[in-house]
C-alpha positions as CSV (number, residue, x, y, z in Angstrom):
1,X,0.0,0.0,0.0
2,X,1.4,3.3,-0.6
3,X,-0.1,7.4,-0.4
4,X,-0.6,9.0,-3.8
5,X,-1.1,12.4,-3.8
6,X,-3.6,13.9,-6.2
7,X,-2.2,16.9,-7.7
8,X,-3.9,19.6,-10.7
9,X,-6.4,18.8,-13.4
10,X,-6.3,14.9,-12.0
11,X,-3.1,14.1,-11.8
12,X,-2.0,11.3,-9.0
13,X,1.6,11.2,-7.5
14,X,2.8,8.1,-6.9
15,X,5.8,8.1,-4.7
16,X,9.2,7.2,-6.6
17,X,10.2,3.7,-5.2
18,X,6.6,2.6,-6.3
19,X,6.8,3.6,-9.8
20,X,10.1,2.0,-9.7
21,X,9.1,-1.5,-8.4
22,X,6.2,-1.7,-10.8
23,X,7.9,-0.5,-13.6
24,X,5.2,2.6,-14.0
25,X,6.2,5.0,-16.4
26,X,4.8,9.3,-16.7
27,X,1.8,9.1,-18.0
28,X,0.9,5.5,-18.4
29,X,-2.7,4.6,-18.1
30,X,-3.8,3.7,-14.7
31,X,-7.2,2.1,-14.0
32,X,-8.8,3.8,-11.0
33,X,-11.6,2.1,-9.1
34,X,-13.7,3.9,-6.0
35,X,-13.6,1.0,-3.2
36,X,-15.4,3.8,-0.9
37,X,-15.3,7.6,0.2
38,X,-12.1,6.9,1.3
39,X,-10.0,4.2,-0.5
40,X,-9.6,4.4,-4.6
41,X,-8.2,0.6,-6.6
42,X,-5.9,1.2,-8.9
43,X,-4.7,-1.4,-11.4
44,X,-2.1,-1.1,-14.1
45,X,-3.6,-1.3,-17.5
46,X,-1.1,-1.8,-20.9
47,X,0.0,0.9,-22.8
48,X,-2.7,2.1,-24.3
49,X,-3.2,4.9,-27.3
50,X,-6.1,7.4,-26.2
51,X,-8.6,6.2,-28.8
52,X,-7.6,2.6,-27.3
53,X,-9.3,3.8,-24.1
54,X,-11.8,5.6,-25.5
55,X,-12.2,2.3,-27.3
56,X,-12.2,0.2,-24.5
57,X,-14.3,2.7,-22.1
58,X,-16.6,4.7,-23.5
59,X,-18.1,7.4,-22.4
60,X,-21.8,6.7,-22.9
61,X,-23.6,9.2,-19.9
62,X,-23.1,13.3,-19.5
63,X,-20.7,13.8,-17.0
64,X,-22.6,14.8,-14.3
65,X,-23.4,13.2,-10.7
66,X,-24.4,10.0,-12.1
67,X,-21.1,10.0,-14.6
68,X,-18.5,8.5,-11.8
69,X,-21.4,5.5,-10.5
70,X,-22.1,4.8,-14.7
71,X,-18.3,4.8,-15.3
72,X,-17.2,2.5,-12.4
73,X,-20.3,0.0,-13.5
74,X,-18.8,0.1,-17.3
75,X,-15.2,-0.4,-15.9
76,X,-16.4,-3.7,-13.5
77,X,-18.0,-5.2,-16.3
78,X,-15.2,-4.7,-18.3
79,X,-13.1,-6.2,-16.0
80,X,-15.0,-9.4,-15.6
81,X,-14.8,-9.9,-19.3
82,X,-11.7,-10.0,-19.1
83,X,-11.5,-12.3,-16.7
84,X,-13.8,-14.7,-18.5
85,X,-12.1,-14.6,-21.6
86,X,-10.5,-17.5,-23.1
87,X,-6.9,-17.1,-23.7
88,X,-5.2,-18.6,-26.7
């Protein structure tokens, strides 16, 4: 476990010795899951291009209060199917 610190427009910190250990580099793609009001998941994702993620997560709702529940729901289900999927 280890603090991140969430800096301007978004941006997460994560301490040096982290990045290092998990071979993170500046501005890979992280995915970002809200456990509760006070703990966040984050998972590494590969390298993607940004209309990969768009790709891969749309956004299909208006950003608005509902935006982060609808966006966490298409991000789990995502993640399942990935777990479910055959590998060759």
């Amino acid at each position: 476990m280890a603090i991140v610190r969430l800096q301007r427009r978004g941006m997460l910190t994560v301490p040096r010795d982290i990045r290092q250990q998990l071979h993170l580099e500046e501005g890979q793609p992280l995915m970002v899951r809200v456990i509760d009001a006070r703990r966040l998941l984050i998972e590494i994702i590969p390298t993607l291009s940004p209309d990969d993620l768009f790709t891969q997560f749309p956004i299909t709702t208006p950003v608005d209060d509902d935006w982060h529940e609808a966006m966490a729901d298409d991000m789990e289900a995502h993640h399942q199917n990935q777990e479910v999927a055959p590998h060759d």
